[in-house]
C-alpha atoms as one frame of an Amber mdcrd trajectory, in Angstrom:
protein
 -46.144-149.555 111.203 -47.313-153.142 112.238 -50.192-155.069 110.086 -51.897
-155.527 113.022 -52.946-151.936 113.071 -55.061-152.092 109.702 -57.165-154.472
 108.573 -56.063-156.898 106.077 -58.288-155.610 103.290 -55.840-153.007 103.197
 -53.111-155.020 101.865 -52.011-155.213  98.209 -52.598-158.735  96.166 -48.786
-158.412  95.122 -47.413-157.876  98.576 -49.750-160.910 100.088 -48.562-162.979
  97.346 -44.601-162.073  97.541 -44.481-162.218 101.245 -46.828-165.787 100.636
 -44.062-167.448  98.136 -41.237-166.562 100.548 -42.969-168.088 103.315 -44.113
-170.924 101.292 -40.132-171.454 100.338 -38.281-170.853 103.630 -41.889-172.750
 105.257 -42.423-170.077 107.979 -43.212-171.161 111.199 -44.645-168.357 112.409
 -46.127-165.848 109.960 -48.969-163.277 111.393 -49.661-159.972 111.359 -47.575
-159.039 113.913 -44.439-159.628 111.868 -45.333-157.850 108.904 -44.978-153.990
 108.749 -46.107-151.511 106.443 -44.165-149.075 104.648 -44.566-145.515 106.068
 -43.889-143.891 102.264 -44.661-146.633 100.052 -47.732-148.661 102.275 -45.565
-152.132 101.087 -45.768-154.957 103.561 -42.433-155.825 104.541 -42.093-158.992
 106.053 -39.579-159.151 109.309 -38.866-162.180 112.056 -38.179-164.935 110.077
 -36.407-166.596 112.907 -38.680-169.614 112.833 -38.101-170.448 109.212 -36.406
-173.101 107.561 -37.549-176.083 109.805 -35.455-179.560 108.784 -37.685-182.523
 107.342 -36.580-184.487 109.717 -38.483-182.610 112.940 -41.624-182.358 114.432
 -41.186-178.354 112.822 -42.043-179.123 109.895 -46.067-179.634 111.173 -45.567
-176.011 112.592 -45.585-174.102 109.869 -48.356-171.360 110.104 -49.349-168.478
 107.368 -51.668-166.082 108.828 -52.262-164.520 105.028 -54.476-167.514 104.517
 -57.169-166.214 105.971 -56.871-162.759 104.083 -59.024-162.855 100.875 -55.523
-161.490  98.417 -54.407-165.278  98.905 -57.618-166.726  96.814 -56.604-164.329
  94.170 -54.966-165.870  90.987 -51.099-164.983  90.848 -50.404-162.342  88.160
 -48.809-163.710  85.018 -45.153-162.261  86.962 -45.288-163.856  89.625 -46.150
-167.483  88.151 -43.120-166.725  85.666 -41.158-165.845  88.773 -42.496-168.803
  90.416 -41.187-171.082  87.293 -37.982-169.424  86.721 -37.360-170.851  90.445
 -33.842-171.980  90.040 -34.310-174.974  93.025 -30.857-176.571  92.715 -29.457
-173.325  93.198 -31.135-172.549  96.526 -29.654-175.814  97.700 -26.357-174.718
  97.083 -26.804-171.730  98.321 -29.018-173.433 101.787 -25.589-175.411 101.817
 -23.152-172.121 101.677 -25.042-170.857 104.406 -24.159-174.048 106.884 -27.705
-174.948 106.813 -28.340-179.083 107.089 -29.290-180.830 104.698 -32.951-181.816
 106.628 -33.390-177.807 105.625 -31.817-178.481 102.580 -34.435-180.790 101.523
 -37.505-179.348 103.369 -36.964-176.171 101.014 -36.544-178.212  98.215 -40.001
-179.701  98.987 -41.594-176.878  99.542 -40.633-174.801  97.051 -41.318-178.585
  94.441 -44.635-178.452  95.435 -44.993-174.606  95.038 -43.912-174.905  91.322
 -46.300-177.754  90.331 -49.147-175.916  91.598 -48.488-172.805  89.993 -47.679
-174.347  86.811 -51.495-175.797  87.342 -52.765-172.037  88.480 -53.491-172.902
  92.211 -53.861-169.880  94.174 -51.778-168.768  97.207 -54.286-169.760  99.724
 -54.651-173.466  97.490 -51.112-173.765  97.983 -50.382-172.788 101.401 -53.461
-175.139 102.600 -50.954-178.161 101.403 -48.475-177.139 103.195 -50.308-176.298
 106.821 -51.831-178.126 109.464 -55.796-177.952 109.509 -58.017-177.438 112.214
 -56.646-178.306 115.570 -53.151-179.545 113.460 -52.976-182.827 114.877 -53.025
-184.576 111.670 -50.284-184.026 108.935 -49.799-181.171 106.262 -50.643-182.791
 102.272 -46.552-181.503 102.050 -45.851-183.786 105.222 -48.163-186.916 104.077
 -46.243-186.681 100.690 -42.952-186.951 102.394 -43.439-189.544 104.230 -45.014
-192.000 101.550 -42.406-190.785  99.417 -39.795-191.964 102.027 -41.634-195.087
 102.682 -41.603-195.828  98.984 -37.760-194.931  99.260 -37.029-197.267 102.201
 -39.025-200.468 101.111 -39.664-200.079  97.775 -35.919-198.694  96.952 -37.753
-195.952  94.666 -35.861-192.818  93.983 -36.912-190.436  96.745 -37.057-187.340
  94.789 -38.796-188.973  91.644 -41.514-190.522  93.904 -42.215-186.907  95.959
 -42.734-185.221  92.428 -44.994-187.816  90.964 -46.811-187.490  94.497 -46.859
-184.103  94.353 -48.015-183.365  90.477 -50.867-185.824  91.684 -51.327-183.630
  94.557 -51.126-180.353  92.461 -53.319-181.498  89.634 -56.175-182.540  92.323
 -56.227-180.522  95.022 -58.538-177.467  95.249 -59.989-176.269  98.280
């Protein structure tokens, strides 16, 4: 059965927050209700079409990402003690390698790791779903940048003329950004 046939009050916390930390990591492009289906036996949401995931840093994609969960109210709930230990026990190195197995570029390589950076610092400072996924989405009429797509480019400014180490400067941007930011 499709999520668009029931209301999204329907939906359990878990499932909104699983199928919200997998879209947060792969930065889903095109998450709505419409590619989520419910369980017949168990009434899970299983999340399908993720054929506009994984968009490189490098592209305009990256300002397309788009998580229709953030308007359910499950996002504004605080993550369960399992899923911020699954959150932490994030092994982010190791999905490179394994973004790299797959033939995946590294402009995916490093979008993920971004993402899925940012996701970890704001757990660790007990951000909620919708909190995080705000960073990482265009607001209003998403003409401006994401916080996630602001961050990488100051990060590879201060990379280009500052010769800072890109990935040290995007985590002290983003713990700044994580320790601040609540919507």
């Amino acid at each position: 059965e499709d999520a668009e046939d029931f209301g999204s009050g329907l939906f359990a916390v878990e499932d909104i927050h699983r199928i919200g930390v997998l879209d947060i990591r792969i930065l889903n492009c095109d998450r709505h209700s419409g590619n989520l289906m419910r369980n017949k036996r168990t009434g899970k949401l299983v999340p399908i079409d993720h054929g506009s995931s994984f968009p490189s840093a490098f592209s305009d994609k990256l300002g397309e990402v788009s998580f229709e969960w953030l308007q359910y109210p499950q996002a504004k709930v605080p993550f369960s003690p399992e899923v911020l230990q699954a959150i932490a026990d994030i092994d982010i190195e190791e999905d490179a390698s394994k973004i790299r197995e797959a033939g995946l570029n590294e402009g995916i390589v490093l979008s993920t790791w971004m993402s899925t950076t940012l996701l970890k610092l704001c757990a660790k400072e007990n951000k909620t779903l919708f909190d995080i996924g705000t960073l990482m989405q265009r607001k209003g009429d998403r003409r401006e940048p994401s916080a996630l797509e602001a961050i990488f480019r100051e990060a590879l400014e201060a990379a280009i003329e500052e010769e800072a180490n890109f990935f040290e400067e995007f985590v002290s941007l983003a713990q700044r950004l994580a320790q601040r930011h609540t919507v």
